[in-house]
GULUM-378428 format. One record per residue (C-alpha): residue number from 1; residue in one letter; x negated, y, z negated. Coordinates in Angstrom, 3 decimals, decimal comma. Layout:
# GULUM-378428
<pt><num>NUM</num><residu>A</residu><x>X</x><y>Y</y><z>Z</z></pt>
...
***
This chain:
# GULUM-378428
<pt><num>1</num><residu>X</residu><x>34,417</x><y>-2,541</y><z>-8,457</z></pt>
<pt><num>2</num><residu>X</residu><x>33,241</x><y>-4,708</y><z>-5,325</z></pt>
<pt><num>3</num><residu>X</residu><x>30,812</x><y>-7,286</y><z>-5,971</z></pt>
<pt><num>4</num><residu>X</residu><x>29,063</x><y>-9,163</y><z>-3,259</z></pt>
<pt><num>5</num><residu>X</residu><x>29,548</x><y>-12,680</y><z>-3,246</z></pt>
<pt><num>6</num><residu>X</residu><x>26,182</x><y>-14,043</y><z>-2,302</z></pt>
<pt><num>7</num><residu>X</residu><x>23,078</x><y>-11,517</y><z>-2,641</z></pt>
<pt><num>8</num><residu>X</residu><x>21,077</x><y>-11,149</y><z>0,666</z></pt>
<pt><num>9</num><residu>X</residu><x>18,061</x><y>-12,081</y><z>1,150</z></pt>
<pt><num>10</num><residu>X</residu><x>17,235</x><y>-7,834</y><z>1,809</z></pt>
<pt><num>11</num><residu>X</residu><x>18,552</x><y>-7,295</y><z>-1,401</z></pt>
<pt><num>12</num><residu>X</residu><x>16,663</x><y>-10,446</y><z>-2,873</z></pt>
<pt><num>13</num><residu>X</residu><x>13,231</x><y>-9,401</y><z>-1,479</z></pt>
<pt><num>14</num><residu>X</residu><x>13,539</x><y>-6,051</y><z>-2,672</z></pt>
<pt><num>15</num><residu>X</residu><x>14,664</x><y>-6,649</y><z>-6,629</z></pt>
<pt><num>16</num><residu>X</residu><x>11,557</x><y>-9,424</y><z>-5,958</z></pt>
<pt><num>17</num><residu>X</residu><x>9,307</x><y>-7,062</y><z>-5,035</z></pt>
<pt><num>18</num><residu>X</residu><x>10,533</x><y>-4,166</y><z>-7,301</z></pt>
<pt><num>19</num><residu>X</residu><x>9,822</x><y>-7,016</y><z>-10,803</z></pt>
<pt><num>20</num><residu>X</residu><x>6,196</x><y>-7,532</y><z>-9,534</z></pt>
<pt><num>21</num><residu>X</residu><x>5,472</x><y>-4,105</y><z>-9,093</z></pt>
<pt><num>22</num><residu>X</residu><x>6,795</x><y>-2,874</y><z>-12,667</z></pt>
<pt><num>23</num><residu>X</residu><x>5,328</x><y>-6,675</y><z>-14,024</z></pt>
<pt><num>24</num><residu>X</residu><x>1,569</x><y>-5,559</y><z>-12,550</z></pt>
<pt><num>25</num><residu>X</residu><x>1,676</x><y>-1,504</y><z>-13,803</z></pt>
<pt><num>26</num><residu>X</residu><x>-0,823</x><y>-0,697</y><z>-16,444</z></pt>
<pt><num>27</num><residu>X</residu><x>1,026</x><y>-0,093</y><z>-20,048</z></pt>
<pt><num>28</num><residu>X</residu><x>-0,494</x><y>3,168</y><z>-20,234</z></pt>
<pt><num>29</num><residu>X</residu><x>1,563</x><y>4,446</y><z>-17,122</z></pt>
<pt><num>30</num><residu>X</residu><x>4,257</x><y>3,164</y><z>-18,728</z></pt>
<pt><num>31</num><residu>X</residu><x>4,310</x><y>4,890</y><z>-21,620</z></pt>
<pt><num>32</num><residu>X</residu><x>3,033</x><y>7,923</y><z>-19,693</z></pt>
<pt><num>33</num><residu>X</residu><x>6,615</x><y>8,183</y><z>-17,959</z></pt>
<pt><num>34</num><residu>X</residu><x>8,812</x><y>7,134</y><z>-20,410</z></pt>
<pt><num>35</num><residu>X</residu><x>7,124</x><y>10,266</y><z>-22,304</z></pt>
<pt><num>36</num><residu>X</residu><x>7,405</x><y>12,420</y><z>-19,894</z></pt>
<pt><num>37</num><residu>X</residu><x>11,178</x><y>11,722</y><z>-18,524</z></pt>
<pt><num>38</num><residu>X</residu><x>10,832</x><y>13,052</y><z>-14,641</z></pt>
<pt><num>39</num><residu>X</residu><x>13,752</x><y>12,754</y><z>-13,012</z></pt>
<pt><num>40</num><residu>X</residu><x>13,043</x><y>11,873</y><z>-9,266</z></pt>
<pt><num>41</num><residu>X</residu><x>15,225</x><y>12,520</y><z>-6,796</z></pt>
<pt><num>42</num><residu>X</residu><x>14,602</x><y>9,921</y><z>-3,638</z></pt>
<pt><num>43</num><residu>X</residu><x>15,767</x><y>10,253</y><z>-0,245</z></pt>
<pt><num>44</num><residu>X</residu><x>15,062</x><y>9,009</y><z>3,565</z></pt>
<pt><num>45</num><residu>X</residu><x>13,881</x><y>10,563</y><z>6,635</z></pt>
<pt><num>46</num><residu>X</residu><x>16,085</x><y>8,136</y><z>8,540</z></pt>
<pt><num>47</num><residu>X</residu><x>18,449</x><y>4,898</y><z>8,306</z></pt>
<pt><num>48</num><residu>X</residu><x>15,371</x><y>2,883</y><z>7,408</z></pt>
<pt><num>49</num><residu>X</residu><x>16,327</x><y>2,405</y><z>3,282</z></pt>
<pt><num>50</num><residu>X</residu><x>14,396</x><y>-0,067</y><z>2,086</z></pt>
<pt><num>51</num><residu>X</residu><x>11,412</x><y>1,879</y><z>0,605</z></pt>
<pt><num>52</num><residu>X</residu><x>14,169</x><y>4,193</y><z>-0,928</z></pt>
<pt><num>53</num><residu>X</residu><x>15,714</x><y>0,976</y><z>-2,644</z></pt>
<pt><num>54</num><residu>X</residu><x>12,633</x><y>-0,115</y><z>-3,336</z></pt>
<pt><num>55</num><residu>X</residu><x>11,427</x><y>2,864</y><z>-5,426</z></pt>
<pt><num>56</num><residu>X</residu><x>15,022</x><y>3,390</y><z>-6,664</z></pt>
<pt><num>57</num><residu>X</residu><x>14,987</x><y>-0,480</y><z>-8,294</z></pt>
<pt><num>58</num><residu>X</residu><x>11,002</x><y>0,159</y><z>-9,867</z></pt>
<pt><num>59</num><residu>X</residu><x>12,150</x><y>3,655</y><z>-11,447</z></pt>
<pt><num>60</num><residu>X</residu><x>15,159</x><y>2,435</y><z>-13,049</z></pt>
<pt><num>61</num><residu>X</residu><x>13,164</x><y>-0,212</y><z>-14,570</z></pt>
<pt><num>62</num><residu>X</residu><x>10,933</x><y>1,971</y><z>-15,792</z></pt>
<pt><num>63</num><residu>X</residu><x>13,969</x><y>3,905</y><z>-17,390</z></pt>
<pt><num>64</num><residu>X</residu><x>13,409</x><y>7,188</y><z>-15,067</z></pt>
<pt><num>65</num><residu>X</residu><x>16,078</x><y>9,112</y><z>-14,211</z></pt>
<pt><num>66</num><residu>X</residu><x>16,871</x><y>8,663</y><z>-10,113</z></pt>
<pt><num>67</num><residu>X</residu><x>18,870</x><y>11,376</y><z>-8,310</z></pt>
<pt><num>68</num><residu>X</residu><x>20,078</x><y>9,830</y><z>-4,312</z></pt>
<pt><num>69</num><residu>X</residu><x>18,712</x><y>12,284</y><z>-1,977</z></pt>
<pt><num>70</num><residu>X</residu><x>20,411</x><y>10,158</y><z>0,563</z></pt>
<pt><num>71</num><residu>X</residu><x>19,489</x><y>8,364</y><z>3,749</z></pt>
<pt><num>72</num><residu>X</residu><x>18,497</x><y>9,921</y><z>6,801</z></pt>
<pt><num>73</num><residu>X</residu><x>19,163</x><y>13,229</y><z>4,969</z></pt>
<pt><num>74</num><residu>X</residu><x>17,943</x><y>16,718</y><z>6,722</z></pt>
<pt><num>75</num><residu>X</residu><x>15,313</x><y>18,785</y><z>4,762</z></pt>
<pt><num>76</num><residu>X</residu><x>17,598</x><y>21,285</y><z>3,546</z></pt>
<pt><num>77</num><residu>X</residu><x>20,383</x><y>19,500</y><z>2,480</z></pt>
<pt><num>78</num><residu>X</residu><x>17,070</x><y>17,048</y><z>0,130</z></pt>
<pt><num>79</num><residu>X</residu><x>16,241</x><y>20,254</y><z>-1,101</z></pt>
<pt><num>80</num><residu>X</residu><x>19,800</x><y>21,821</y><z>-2,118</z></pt>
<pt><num>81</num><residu>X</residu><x>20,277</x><y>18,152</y><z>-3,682</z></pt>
<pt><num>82</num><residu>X</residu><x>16,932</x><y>18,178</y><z>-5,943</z></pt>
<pt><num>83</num><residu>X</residu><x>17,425</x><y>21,424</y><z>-7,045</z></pt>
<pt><num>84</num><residu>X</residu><x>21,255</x><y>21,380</y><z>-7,655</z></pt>
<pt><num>85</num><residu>X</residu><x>19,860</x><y>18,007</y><z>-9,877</z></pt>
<pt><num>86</num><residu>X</residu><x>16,903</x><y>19,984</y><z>-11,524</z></pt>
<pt><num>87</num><residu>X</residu><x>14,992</x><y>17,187</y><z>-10,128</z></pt>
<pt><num>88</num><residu>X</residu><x>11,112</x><y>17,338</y><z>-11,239</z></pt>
<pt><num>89</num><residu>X</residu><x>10,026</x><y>15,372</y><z>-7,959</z></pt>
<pt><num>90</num><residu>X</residu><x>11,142</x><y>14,464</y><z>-4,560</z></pt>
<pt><num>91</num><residu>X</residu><x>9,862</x><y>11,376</y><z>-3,482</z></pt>
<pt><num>92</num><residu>X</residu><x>10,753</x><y>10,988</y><z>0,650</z></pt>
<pt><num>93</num><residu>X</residu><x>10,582</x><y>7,218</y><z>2,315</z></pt>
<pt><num>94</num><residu>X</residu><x>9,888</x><y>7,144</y><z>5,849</z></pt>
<pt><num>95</num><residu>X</residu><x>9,490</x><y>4,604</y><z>8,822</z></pt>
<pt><num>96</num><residu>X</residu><x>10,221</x><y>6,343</y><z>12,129</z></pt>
<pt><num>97</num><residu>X</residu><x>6,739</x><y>8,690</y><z>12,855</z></pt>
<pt><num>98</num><residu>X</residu><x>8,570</x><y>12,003</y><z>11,260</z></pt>
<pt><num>99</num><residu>X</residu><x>7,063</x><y>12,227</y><z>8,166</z></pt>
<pt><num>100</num><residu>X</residu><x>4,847</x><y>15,259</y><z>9,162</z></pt>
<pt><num>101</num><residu>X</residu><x>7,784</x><y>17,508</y><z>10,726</z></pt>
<pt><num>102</num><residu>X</residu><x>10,070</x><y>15,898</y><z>8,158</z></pt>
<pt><num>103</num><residu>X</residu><x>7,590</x><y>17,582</y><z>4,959</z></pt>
<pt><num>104</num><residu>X</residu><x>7,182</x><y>20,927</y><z>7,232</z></pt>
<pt><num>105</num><residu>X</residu><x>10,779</x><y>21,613</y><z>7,760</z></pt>
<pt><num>106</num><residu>X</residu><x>11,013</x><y>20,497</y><z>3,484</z></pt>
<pt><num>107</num><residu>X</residu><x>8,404</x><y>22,780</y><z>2,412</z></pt>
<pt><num>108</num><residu>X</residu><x>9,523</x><y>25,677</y><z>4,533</z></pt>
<pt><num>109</num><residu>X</residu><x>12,913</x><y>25,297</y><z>2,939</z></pt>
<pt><num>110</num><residu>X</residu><x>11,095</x><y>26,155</y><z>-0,253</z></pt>
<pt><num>111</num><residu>X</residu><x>10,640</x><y>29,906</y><z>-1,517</z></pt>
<pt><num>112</num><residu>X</residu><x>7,065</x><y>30,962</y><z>-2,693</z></pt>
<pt><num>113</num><residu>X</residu><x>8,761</x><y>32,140</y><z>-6,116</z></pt>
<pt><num>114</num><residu>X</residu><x>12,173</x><y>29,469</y><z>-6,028</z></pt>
<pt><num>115</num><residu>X</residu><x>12,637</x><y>25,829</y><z>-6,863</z></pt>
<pt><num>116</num><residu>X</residu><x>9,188</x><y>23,970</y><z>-5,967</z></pt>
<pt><num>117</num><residu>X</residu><x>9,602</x><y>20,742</y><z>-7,037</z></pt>
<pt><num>118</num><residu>X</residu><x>6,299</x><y>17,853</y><z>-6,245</z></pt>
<pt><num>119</num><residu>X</residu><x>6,795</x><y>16,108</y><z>-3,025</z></pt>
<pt><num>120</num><residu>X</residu><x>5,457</x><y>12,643</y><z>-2,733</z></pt>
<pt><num>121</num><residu>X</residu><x>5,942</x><y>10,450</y><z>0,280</z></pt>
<pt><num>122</num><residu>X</residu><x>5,310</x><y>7,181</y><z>1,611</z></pt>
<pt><num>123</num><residu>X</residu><x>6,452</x><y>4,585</y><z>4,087</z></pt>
<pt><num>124</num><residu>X</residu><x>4,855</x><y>4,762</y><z>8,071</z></pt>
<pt><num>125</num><residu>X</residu><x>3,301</x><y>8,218</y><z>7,861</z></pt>
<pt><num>126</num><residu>X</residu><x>2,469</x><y>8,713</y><z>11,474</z></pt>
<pt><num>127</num><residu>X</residu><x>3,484</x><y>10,291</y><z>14,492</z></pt>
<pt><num>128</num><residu>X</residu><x>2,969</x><y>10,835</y><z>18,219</z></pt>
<pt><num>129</num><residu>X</residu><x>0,972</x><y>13,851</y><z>18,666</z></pt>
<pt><num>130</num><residu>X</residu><x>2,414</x><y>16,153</y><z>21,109</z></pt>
<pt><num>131</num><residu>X</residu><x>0,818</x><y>17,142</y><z>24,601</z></pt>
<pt><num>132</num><residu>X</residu><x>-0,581</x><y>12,983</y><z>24,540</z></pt>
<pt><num>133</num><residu>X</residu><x>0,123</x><y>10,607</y><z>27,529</z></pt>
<pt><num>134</num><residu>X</residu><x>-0,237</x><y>7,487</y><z>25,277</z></pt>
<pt><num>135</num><residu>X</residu><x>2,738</x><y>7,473</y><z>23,269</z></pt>
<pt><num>136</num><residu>X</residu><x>0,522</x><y>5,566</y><z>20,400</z></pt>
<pt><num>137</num><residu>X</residu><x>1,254</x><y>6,978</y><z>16,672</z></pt>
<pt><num>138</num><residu>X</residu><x>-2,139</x><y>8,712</y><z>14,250</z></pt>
<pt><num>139</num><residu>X</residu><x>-2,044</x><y>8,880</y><z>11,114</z></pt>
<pt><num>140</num><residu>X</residu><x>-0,309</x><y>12,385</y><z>9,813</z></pt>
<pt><num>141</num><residu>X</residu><x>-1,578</x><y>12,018</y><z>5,846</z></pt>
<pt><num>142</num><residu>X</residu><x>-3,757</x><y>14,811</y><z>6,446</z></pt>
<pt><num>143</num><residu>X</residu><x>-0,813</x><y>17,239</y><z>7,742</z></pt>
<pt><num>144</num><residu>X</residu><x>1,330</x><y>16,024</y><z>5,042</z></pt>
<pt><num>145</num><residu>X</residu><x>-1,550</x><y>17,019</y><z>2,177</z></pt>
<pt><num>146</num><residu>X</residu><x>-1,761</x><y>20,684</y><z>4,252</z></pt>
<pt><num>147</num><residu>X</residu><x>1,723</x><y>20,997</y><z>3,172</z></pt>
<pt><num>148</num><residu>X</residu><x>1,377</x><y>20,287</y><z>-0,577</z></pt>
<pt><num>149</num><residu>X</residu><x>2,883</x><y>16,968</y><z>0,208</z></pt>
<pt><num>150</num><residu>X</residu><x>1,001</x><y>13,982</y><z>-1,714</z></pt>
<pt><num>151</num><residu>X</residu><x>1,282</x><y>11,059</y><z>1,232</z></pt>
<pt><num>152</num><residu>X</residu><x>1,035</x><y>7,846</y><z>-1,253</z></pt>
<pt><num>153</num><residu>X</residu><x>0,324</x><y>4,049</y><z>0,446</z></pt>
<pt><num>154</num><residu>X</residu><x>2,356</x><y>2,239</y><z>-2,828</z></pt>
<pt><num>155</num><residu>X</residu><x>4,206</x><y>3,273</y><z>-4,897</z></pt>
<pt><num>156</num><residu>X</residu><x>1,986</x><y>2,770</y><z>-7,657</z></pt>
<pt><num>157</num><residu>X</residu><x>0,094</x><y>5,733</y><z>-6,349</z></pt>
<pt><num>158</num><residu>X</residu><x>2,765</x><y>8,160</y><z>-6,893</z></pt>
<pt><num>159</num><residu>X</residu><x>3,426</x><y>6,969</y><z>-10,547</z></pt>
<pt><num>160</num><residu>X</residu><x>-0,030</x><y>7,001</y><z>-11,796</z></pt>
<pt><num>161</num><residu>X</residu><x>0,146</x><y>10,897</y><z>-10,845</z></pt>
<pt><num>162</num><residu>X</residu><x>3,491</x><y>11,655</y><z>-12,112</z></pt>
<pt><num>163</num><residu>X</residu><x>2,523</x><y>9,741</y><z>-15,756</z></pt>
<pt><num>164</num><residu>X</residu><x>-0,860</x><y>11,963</y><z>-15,450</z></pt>
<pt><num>165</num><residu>X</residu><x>0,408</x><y>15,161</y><z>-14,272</z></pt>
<pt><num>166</num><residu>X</residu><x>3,806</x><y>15,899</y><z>-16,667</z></pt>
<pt><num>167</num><residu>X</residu><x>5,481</x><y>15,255</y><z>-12,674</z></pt>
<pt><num>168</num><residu>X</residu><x>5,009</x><y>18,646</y><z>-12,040</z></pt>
<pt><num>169</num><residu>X</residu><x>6,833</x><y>19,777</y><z>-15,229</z></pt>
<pt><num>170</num><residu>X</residu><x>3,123</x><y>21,741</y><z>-16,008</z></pt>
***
């Protein structure tokens, strides 16, 4: 029953940015999800939550059903939580170059004939290769696609496939 006296400027920036992206989406996605009724269930790879709130404020104004996953959440535990939600999709923010291991772990968690929900994820999908002397992050989008992962750059990206694909209800 807390309420925060004066909204931060985090919190500001995010509801900002969530308005514009549901403002700029094209009707016909729309109308695509509110037909189709995924329910999403959104976690982190790590304490960095922003994405997360992000895509939590743009689903809920699109009227999708949002199930926390939780922040900085092991695979396991993401995938007891979708399934024990009947969630359709997981969709996984990350920031700190674990994304690849992260998915791995996730999709090894999954039985060939059990719960497989679609995994999207997004955020800074990179990581420092082992055996390298640099210490300088690649890209892991690639790894993350070998997995049955779908790495998406915005979070329109991950929409437009749920509204086209049934969100993995097909």
């Amino acid at each position: 029953g807390r309420a925060p006296l004066v909204v931060s400027s985090v919190v500001s920036e995010i509801a900002a940015r969530a308005d514009s992206i549901v403002t700029g989406l094209d009707p016909i996605l729309v109308d695509g999800l509110k037909r189709r009724r995924p329910k999403i269930c959104i976690a982190t790879t790590d304490v960095h939550e922003y994405g997360k709130r992000l895509v939590e404020q743009v689903l809920s104004k699109l009227g999708v059903e949002v199930v926390d996953g939780g922040i900085g959440v092991d695979a396991d535990d993401l995938l007891k939580t979708a399934e024990a939600a009947s969630a359709d999709v997981i969709a996984i923010s990350t920031y700190n170059g674990v994304a690849a291991d992260f998915v791995r772990d996730l999709a090894g968690e999954m039985k060939p004939d059990g719960y497989r929900p679609q995994v999207f994820v997004g955020g800074r999908l990179n990581a420092v290769p082992d055996g390298t002397n640099t210490g300088l992050p690649v890209d892991v989008a690639d790894s993350l696609n070998e997995t049955g992962a779908i790495p998406c750059a915005r979070i329109e990206d991950m929409l437009e496939i749920i509204a086209a694909n049934d969100g993995g209800k097909s």
